[in-house]
Every structure is written in C-alpha cells, then in structure tokens.
ZATI-417209 format. One record per residue: residue in one letter; x, y, z of N, C-alpha, C in turn. Coordinates in nm, 3 decimals. Example, Ala and Ser with C-alpha at 12.3 -4.5 7.8 and 13.67 -1.06 7.14 Angstrom:
R rest  n_east n_north    n_up ca_east ca_north   ca_up  c_east c_north    c_up
R    a   1.319  -0.569   0.780   1.230   -0.450   0.780   1.320  -0.330   0.780
R    s   1.285  -0.225   0.708   1.367   -0.106   0.714   1.290   0.003   0.787
//
This chain:
R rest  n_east n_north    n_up ca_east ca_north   ca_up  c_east c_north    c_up
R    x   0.085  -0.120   0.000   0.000    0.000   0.000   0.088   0.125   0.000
R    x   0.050   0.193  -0.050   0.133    0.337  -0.082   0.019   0.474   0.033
R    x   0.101   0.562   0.090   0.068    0.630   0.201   0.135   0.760   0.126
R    x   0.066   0.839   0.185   0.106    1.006   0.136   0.131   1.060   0.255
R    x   0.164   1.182   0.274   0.161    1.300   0.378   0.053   1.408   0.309
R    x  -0.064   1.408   0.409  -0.168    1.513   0.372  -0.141   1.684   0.410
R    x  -0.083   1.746   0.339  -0.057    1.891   0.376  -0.045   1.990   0.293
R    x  -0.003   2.110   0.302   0.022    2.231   0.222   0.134   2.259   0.178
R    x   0.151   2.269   0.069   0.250    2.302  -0.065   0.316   2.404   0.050
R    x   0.452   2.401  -0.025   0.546    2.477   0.039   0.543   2.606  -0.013
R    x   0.558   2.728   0.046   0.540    2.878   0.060   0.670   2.929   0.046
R    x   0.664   3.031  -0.014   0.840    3.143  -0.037   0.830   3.248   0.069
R    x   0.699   3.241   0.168   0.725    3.346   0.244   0.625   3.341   0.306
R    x   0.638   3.426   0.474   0.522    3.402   0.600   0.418   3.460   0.501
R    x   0.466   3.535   0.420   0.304    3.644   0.344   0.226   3.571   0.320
R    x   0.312   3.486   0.243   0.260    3.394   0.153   0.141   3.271   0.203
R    x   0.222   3.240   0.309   0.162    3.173   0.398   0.024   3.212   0.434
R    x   0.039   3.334   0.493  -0.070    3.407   0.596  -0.203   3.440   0.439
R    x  -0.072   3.501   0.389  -0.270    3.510   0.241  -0.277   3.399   0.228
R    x  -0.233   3.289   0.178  -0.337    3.156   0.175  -0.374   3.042   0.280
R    x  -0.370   3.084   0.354  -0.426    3.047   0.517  -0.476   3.158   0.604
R    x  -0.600   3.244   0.561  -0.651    3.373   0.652  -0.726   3.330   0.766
R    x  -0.666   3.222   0.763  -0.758    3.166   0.936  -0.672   3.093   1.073
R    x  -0.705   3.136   1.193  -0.660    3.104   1.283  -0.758   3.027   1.397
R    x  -0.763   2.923   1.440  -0.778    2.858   1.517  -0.777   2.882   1.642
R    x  -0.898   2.842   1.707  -0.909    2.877   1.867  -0.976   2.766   1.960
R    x  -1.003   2.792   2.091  -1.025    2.737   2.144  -1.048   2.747   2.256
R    x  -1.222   2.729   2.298  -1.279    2.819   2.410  -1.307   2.691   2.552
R    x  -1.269   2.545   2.517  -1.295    2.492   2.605  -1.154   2.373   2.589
R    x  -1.140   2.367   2.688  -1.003    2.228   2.683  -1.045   2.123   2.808
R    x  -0.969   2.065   2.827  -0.929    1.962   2.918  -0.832   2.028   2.997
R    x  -0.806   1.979   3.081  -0.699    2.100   3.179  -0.574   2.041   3.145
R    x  -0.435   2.114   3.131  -0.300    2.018   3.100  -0.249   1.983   3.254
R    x  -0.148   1.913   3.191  -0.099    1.833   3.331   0.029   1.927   3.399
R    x   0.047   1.912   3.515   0.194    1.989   3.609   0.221   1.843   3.616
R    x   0.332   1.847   3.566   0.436    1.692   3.643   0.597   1.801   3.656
R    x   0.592   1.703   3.791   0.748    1.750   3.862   0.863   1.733   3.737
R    x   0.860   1.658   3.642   0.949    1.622   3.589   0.953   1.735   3.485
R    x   0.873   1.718   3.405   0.842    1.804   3.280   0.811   1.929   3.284
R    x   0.716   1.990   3.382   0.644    2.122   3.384   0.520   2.120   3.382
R    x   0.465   2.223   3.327   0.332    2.257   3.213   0.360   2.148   3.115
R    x   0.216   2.106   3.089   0.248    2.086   2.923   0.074   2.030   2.879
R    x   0.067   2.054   2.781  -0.041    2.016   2.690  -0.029   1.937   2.542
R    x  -0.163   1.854   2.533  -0.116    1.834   2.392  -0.190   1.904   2.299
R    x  -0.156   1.837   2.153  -0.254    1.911   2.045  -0.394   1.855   1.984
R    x  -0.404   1.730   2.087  -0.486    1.660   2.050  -0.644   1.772   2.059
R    x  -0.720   1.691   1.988  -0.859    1.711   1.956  -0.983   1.651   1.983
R    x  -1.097   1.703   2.036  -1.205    1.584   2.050  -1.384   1.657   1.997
R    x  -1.378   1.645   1.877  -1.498    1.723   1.808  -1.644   1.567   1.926
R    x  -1.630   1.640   1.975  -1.769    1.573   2.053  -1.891   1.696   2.120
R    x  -2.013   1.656   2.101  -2.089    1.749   2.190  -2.044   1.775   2.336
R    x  -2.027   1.925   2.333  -2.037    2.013   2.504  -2.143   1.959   2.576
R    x  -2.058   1.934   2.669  -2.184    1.876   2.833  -2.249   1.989   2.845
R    x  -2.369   1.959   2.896  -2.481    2.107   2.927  -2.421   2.248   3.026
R    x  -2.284   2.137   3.120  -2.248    2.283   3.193  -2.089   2.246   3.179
R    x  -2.063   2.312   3.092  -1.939    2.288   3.023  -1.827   2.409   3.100
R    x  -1.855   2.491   3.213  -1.798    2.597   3.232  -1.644   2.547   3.318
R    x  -1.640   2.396   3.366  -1.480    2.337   3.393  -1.400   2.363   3.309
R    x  -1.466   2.361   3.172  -1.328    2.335   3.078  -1.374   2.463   2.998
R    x  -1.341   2.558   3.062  -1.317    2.652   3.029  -1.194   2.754   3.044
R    x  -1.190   2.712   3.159  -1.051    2.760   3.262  -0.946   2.693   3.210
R    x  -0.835   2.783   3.196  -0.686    2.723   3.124  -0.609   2.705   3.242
R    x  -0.614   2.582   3.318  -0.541    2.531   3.408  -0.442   2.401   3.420
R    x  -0.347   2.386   3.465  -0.262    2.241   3.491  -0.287   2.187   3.630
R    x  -0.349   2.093   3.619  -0.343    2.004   3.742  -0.240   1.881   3.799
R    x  -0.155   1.886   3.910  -0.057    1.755   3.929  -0.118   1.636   3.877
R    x   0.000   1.565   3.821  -0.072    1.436   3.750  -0.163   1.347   3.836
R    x  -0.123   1.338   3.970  -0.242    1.262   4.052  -0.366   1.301   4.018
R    x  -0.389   1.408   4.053  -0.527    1.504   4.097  -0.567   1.435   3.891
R    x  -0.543   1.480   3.794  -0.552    1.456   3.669  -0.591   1.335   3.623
R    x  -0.512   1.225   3.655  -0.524    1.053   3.649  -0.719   1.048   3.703
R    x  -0.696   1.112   3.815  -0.808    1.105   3.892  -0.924   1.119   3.886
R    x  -0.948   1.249   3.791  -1.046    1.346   3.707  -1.092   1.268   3.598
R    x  -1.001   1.161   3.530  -1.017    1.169   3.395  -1.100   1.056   3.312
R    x  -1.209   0.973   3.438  -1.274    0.897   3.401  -1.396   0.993   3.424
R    x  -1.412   1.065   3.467  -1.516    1.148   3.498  -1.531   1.248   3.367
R    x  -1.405   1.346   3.310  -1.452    1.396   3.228  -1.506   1.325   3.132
R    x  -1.440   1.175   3.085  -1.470    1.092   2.965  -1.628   1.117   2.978
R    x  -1.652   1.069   3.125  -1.818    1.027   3.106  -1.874   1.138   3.089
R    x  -1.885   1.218   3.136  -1.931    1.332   3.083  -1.943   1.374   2.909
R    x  -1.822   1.353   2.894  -1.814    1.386   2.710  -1.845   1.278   2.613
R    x  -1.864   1.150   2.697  -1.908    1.041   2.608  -1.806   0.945   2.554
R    x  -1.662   0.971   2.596  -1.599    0.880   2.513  -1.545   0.837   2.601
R    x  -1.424   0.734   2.525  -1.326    0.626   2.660  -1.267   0.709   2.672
R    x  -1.215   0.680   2.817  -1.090    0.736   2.896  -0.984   0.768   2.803
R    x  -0.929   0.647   2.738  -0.822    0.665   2.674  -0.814   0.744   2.555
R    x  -0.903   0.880   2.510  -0.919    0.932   2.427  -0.898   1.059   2.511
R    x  -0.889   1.083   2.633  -0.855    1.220   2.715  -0.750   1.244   2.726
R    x  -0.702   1.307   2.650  -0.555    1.392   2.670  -0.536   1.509   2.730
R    x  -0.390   1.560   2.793  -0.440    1.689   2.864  -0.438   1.779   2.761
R    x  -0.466   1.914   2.805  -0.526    1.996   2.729  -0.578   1.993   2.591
R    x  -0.650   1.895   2.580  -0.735    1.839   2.459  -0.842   1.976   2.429
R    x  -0.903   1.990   2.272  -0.939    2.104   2.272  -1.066   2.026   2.267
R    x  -1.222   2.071   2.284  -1.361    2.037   2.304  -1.389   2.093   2.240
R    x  -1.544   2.045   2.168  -1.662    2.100   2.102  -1.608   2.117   1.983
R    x  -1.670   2.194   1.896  -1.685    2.185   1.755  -1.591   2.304   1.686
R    x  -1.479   2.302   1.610  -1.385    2.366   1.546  -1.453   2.550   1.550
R    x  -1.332   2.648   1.630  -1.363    2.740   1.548  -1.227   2.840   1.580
R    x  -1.301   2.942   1.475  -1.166    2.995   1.409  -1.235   3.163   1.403
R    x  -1.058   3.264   1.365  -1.085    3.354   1.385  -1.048   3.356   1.182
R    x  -1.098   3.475   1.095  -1.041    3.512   0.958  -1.033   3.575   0.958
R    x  -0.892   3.666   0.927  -0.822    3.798   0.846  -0.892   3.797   0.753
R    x  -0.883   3.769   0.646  -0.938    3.815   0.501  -1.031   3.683   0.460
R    x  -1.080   3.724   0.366  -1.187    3.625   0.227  -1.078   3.473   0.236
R    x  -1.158   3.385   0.276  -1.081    3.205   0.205  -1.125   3.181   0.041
R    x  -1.034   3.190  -0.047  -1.009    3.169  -0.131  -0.934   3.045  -0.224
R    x  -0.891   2.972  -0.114  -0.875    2.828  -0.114  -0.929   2.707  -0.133
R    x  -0.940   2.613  -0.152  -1.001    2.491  -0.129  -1.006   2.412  -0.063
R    x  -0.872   2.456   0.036  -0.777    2.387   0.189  -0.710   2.479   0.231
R    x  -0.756   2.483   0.376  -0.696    2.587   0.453  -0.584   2.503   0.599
R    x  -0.510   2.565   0.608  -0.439    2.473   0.713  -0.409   2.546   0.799
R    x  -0.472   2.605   0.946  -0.461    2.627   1.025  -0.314   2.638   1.156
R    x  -0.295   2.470   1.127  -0.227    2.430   1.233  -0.200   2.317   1.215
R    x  -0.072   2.264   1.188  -0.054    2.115   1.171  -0.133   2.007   1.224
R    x  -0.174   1.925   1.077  -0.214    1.855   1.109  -0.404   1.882   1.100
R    x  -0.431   2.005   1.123  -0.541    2.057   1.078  -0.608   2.102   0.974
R    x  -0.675   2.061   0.927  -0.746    2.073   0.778  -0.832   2.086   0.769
R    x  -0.899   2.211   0.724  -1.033    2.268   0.657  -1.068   2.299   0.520
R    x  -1.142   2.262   0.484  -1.197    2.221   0.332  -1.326   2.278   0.291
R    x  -1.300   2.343   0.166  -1.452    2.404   0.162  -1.578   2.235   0.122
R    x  -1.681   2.294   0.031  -1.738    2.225   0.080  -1.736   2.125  -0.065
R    x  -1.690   2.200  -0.154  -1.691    2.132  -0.305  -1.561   1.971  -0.248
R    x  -1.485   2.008  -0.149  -1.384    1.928  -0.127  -1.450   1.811  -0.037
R    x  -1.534   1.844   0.043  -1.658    1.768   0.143  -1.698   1.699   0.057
R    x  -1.726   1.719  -0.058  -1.884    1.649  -0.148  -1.767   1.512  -0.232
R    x  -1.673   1.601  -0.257  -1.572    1.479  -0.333  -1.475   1.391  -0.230
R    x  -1.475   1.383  -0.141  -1.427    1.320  -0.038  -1.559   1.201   0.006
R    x  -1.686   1.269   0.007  -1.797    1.199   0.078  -1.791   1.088  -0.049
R    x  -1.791   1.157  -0.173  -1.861    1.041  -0.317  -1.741   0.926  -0.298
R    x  -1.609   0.978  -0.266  -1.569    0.874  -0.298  -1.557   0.780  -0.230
R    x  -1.644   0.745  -0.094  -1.615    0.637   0.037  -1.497   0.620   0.031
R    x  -1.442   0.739   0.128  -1.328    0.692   0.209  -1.352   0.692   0.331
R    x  -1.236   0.585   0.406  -1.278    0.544   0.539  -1.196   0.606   0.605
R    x  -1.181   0.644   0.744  -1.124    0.679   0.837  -1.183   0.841   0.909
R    x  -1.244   0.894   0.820  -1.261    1.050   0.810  -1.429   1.100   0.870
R    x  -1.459   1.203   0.923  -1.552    1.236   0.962  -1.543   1.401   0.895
R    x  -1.691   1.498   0.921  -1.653    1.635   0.915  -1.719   1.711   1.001
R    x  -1.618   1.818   1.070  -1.686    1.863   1.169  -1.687   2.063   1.094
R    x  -1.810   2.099   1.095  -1.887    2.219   1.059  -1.763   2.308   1.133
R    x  -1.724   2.407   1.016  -1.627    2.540   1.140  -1.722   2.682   1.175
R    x  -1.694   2.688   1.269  -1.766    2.830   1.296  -1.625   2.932   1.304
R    x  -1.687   3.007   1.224  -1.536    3.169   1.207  -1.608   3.291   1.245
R    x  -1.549   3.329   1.294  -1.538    3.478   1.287  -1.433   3.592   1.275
R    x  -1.464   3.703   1.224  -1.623    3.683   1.132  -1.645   3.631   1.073
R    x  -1.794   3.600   1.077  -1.827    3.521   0.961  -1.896   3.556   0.847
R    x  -1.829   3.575   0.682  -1.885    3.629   0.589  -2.044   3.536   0.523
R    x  -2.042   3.436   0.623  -2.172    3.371   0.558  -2.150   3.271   0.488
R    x  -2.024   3.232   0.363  -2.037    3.159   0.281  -1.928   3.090   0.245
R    x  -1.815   3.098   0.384  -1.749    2.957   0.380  -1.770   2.831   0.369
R    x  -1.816   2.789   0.442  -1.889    2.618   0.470  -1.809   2.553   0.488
R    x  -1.655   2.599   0.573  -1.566    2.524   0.590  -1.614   2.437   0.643
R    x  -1.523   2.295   0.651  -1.554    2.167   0.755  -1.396   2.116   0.756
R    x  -1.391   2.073   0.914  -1.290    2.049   0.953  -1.267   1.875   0.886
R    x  -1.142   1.816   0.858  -1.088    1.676   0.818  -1.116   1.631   0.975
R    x  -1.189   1.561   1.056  -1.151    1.489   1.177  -1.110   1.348   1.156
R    x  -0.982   1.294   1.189  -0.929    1.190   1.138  -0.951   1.100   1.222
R    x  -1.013   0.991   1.204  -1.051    0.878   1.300  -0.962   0.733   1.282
R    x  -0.886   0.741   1.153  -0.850    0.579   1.180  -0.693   0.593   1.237
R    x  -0.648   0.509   1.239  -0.495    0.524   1.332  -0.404   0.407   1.263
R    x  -0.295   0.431   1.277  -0.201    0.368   1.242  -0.021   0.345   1.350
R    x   0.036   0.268   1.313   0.173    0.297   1.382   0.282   0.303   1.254
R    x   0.383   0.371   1.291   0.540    0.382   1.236   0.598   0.229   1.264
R    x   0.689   0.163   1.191   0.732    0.066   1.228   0.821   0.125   1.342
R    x   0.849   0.002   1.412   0.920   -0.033   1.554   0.880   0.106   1.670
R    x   0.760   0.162   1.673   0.715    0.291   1.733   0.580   0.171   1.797
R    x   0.608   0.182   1.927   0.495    0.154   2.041   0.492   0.258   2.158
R    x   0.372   0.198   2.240   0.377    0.352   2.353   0.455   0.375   2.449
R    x   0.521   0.256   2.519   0.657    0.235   2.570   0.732   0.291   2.504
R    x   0.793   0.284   2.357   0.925    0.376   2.302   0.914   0.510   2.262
R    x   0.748   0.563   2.244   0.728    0.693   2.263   0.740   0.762   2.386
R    x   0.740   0.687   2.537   0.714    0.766   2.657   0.832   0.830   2.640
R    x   0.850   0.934   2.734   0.931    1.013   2.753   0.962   1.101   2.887
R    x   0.862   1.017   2.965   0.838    1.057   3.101   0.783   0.944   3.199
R    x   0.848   0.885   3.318   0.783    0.803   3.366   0.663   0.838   3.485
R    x   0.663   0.979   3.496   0.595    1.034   3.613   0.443   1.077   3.551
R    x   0.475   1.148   3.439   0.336    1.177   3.327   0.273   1.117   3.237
R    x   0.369   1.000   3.196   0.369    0.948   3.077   0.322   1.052   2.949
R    x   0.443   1.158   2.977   0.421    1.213   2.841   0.496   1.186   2.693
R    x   0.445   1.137   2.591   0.499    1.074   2.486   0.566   1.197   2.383
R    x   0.676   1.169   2.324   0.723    1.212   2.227   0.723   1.177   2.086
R    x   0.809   1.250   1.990   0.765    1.185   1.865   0.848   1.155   1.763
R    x   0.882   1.067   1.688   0.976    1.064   1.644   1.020   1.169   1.533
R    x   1.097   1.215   1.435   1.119    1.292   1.325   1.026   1.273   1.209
R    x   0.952   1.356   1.199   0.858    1.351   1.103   0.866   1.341   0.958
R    x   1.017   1.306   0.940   1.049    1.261   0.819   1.038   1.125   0.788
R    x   1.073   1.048   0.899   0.992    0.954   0.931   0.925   0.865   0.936
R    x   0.810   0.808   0.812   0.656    0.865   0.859   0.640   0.683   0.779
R    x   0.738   0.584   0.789   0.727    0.490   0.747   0.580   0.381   0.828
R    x   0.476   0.289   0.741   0.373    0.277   0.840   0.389   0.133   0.822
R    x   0.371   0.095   0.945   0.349   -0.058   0.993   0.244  -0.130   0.972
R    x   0.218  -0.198   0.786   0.085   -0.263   0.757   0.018  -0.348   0.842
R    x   0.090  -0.399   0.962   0.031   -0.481   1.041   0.008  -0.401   1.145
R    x   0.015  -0.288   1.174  -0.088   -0.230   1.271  -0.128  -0.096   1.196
R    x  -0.197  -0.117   1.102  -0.264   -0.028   1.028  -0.404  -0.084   1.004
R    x  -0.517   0.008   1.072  -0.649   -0.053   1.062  -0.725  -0.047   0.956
R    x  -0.649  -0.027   0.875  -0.711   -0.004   0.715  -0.780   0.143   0.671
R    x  -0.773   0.257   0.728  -0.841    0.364   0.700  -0.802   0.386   0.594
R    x  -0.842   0.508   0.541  -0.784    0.582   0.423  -0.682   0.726   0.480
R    x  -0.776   0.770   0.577  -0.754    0.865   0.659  -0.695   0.817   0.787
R    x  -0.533   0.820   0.848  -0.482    0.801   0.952  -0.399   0.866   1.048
R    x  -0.379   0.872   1.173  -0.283    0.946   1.279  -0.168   0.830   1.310
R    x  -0.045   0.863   1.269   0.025    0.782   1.293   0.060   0.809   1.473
R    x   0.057   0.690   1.546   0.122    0.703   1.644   0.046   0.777   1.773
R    x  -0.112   0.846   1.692  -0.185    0.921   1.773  -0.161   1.019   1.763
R    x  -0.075   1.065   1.701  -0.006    1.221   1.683  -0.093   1.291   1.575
R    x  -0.139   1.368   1.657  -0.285    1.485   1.605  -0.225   1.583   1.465
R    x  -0.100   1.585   1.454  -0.041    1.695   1.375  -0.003   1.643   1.257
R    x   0.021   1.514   1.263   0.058    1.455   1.065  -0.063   1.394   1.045
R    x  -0.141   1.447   1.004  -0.246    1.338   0.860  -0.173   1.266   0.751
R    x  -0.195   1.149   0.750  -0.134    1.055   0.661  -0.245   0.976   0.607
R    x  -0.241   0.943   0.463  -0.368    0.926   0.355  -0.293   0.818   0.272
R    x  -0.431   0.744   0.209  -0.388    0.607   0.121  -0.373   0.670  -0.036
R    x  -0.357   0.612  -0.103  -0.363    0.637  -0.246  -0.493   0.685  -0.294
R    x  -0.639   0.641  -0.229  -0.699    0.673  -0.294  -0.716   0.768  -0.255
R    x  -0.724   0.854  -0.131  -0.698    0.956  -0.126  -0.661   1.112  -0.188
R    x  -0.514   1.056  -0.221  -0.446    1.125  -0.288  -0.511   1.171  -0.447
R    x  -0.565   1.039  -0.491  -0.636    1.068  -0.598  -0.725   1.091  -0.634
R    x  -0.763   1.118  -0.517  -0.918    1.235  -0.526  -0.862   1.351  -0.542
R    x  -0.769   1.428  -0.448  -0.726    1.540  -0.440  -0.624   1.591  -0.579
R    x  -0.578   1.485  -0.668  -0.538    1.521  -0.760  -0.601   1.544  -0.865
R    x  -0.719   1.443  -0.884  -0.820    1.451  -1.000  -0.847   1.565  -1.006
R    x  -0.872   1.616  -0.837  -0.984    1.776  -0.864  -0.913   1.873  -0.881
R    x  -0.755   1.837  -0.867  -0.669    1.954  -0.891  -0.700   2.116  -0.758
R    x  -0.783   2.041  -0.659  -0.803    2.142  -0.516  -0.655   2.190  -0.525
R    x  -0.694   2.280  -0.458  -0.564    2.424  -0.449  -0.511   2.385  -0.312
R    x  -0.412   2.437  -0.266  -0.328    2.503  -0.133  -0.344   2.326  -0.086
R    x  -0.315   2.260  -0.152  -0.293    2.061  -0.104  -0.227   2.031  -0.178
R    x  -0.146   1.952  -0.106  -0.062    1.840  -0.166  -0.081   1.708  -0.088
R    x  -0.059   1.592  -0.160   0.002    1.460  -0.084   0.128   1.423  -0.117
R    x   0.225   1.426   0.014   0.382    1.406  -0.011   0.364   1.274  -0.017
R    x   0.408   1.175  -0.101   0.455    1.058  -0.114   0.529   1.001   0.015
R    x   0.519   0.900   0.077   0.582    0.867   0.194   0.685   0.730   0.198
R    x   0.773   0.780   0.193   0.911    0.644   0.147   0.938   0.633  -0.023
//
C-alpha cells in the first residue's frame, strides 16, 4: 500500500503563507494540561470534536493540574463527554472547530495548524462520493463570519503505527507518561498495525495526517488548491 503526507505546498514566504491560510484557530474549552514534577506545564494538540456537556464551564478555565489530581479526574470527564478514557488527553481542545479570519478564504484547503485541515465544501462532497474510510466532518464556525465559507474540519478517526514505534518507546516521562515523537520525516507505516483507513494518525499524533492512495487521488483529480500529498518512502 502506498501512504502520502496530507498537507500544504510549500510557501516562499510568512506572506505567503498568511494570504493563503486567513484563518486562525481557537479554542474556548479544553481539558486541563498536566503539572508533572518532571516536565512542567504541558499540553497536547490533540482534539475531540464531541458534543459540550450542558455545563461545560470546567473546561473553560486554562489550568494544569498535578498528575495525581488529573489521572483522577479523567474517568469522569470521559463520562461526561461520552468517550473512553483513553481518548482524554491533557489539554485536549472540546466542542466543535472554530476559528478567527483575516481576510476572504479563497482556497479549497486551509491549514490552520498542523495537522489541521479545513476544506470548503466542493472538497466535502468529493471526499464523501468517494467512500473513504477513516474521516468524519466537523462544521467550522469563524469569525467573522462572511456567511459563505462552509468550511468543515478533516476529523481523522482511523490510526495507524510507524514501524518499531509503540507507547513504551514513545514515553518520555515516567511520572506523566508524556509521549514524544519521532522525526517527522519519518513517517514509514506498519501494515500490520494499520487498521485499514484511508484517513490516519500515525502514532496518535494529532499533527501529521497521513492518507492512502486513494486519497491522494481524489485530491489530484480535482486539482483542489493550497494541497498536496507528499509521497511517503
């Protein structure tokens, strides 16, 4: 099987950058990050497009809690938000994508933030026709909002590993278990622990989207703008 890197063409300059990406990313509710003696502060970049609990005003507050107190909390927030435990990361962002825009999106893919991908909607409709697996879309709310984006966020659901990469050789902390990552050059995938998506997170790592062939050849057929798929190995 042949694997791509899902991302944005390379830029000659921040300008460049910033006009074809007029959107910035936010985030009004999290998970609290962790204080460990060892490490510090720290948060991840992970994501969890799930419905807000009715009194969502905990995770609102940008706080670090000692990893005890945290461990402790974190079957409780699950239930609350509906999912397994093991999908709570600290400072995980909640609820449904939104964003601030400088200027008009003029794109077809906007990239926020590694690993983050917003797509208008002509890119939604050709993604949906072609059943691919792994992928969901979550609606963006911007502001301002000119009315007639219709961005939708890529939420990537299937997962994969790097060869010889397990969660033992990612830790990097025995007090937090906070994981690291290897060089994102990298990005070789282990067919035997690959769940077959089209759409995958290698390693759990929220910031590389990695895509199958057919994928790729959706996004080439349509010739969509501000995307590329890097070939991987």
């Amino acid at each position: 099987m042949r694997f791509f890197k899902l991302t944005h063409p390379r830029y000659a300059t921040d300008r460049e950058t910033d006009r074809r990406n007029p959107v910035t990313a936010t985030a009004t509710y999290r998970i609290p990050g962790v204080s460990c003696d060892a490490c510090g502060n720290w948060s991840s970049s992970s994501r969890l497009r799930v419905p807000l609990p009715h009194d969502a005003e905990e995770f609102r507050r940008v706080e670090f809690l000692p990893v005890a107190e945290w461990n402790g909390l974190r079957d409780r927030w699950a239930y609350l938000l509906g999912v397994d435990p093991s999908r709570i990361e600290p400072g995980a962002q909640l609820g449904p994508p939104t964003g601030s825009r400088s200027g008009a999106v003029t794109e077809d893919v906007v990239h926020p933030f590694p690993g983050l991908i917003w797509v208008v909607p002509s890119v939604r409709a050709a993604l949906v026709e072609a059943g691919l697996s792994g992928v969901s879309f979550a609606g963006v709310q911007l502001e301002p909002s000119a009315g007639d984006e219709g961005l939708s966020e890529l939420v990537v659901r299937g997962s994969a590993w790097r060869k010889a990469s397990t969660d033992q050789v990612l830790r990097v902390c025995g007090v937090c278990e906070r994981r690291g990552y290897p060089s994102p050059k990298n990005l070789t995938v282990d067919e035997a622990r690959w769940d077959g998506s089209d759409f995958v997170l290698l390693d759990r790592n929220p910031n590389i989207v990695v895509v199958t062939a057919r994928v790729a050849e959706v996004f080439d057929a349509r010739s969509f703008t501000n995307v590329v798929a890097e070939p991987i190995g």
